[in-house]
C-alpha positions as a Markdown table, in Angstrom:
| # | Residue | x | y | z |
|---|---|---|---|---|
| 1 | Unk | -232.4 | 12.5 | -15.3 |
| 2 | Unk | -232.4 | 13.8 | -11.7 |
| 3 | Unk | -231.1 | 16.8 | -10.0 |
| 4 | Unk | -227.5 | 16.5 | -8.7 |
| 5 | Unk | -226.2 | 18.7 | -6.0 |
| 6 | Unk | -222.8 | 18.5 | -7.2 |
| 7 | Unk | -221.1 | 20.5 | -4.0 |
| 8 | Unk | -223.6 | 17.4 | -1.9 |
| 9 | Unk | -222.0 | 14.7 | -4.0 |
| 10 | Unk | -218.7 | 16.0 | -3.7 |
| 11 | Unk | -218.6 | 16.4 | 0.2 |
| 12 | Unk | -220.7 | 12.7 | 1.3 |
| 13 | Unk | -217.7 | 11.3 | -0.6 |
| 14 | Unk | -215.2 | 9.6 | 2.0 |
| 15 | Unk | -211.9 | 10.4 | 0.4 |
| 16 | Unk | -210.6 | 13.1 | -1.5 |
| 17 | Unk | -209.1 | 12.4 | -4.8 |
| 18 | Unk | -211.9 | 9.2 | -5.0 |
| 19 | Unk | -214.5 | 10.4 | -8.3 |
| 20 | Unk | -217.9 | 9.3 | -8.2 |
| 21 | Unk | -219.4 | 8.7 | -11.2 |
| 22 | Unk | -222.5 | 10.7 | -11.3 |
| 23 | Unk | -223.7 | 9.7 | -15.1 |
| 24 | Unk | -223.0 | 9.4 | -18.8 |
| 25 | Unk | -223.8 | 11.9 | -21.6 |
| 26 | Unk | -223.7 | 9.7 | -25.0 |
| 27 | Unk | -220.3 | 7.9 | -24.1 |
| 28 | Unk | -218.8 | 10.3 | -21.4 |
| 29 | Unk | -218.5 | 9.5 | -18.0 |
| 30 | Unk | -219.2 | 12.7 | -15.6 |
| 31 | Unk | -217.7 | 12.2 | -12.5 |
| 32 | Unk | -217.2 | 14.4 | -9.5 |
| 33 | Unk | -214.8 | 14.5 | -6.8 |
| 34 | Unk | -213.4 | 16.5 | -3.6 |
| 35 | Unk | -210.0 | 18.6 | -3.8 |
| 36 | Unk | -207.7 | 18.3 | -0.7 |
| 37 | Unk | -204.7 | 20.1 | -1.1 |
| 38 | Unk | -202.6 | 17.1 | -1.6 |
| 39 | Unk | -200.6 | 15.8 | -4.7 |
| 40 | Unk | -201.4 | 13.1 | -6.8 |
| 41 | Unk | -198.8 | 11.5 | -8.9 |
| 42 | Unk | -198.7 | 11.8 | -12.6 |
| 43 | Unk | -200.7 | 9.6 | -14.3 |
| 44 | Unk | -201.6 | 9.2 | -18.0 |
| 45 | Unk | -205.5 | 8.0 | -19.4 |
| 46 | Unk | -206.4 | 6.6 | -22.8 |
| 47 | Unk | -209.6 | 9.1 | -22.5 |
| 48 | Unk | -209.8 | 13.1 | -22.9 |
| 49 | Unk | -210.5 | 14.5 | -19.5 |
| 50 | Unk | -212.3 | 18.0 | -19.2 |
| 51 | Unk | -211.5 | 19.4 | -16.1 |
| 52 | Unk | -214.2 | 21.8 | -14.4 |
| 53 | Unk | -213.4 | 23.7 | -11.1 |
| 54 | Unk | -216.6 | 24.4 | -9.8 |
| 55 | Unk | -214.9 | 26.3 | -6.6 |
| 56 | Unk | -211.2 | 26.4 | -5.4 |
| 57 | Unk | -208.3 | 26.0 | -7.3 |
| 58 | Unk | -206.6 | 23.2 | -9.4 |
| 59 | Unk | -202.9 | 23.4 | -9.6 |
| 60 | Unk | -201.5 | 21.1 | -12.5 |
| 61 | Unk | -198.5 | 20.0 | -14.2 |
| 62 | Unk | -199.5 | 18.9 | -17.8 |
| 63 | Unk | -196.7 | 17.3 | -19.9 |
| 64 | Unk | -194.3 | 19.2 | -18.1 |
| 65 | Unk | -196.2 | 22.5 | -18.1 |
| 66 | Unk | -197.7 | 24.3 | -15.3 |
| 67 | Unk | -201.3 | 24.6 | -15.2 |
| 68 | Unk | -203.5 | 26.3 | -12.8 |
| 69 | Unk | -207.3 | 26.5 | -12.8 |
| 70 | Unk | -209.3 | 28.1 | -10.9 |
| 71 | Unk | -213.6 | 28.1 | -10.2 |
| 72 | Unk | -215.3 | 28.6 | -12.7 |
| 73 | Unk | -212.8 | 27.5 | -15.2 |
| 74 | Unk | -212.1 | 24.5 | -17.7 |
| 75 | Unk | -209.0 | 22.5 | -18.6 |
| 76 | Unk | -208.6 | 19.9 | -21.3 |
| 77 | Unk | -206.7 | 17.1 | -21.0 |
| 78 | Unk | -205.9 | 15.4 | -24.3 |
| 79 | Unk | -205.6 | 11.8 | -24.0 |
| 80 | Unk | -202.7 | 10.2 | -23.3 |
| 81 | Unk | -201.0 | 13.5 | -21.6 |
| 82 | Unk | -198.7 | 13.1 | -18.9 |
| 83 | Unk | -200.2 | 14.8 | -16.0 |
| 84 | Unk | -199.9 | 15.5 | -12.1 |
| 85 | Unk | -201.4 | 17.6 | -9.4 |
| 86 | Unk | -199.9 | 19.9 | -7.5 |
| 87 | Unk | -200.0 | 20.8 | -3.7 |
| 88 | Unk | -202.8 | 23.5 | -3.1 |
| 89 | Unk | -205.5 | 21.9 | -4.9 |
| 90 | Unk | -208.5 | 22.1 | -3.4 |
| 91 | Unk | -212.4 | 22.3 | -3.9 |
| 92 | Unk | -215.2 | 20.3 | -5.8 |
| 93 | Unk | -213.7 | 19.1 | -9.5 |
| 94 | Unk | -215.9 | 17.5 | -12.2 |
| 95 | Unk | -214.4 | 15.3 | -14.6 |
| 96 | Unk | -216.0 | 14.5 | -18.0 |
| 97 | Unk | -213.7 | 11.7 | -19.2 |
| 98 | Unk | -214.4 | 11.5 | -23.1 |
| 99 | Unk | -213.3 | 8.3 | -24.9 |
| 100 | Unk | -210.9 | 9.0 | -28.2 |
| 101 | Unk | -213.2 | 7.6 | -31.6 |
């Protein structure tokens, strides 16, 4: 496995709110990706997400809860949860989307 600069990975992206997957661990996908202070609509996944702010803030709405996580901090996201981000999110996120089995 190599070294990853995740803050380098996260900024030579050329949209936020666009992962990139980095790698798998056993059959998770680890993806990493660039806050902007933007919404995104709520969306729904068949996979459990873990949610890692690495700096910044992520400002959620999970099933109709509000949700904020800041650097350093992880959030699960149980499959098949409703969620949505809110304006003011910004930073570098990781994503470990783990498959239900």
């Amino acid at each position: 496995m190599s070294l990853v600069n995740l803050f380098d990975a996260a900024a030579g992206l050329p949209d936020a709110w666009n992962s990139h997957l980095l790698g798998q661990v056993g059959t998770a996908d680890v993806k990493v990706l660039r806050m902007d202070d933007l919404p995104v609509g709520e969306e729904a996944h068949g996979t459990a997400e873990a949610l890692v702010v690495l700096d910044g803030r992520l400002e959620l709405v999970v099933d109709g809860v509000s949700v904020a996580v800041g650097p350093g901090e992880l959030y699960w996201v149980a499959a098949g949860a409703r969620h949505a981000v809110r304006p003011g999110s910004s930073g570098t996120l990781v994503i470990v989307e783990v498959p239900e089995g």
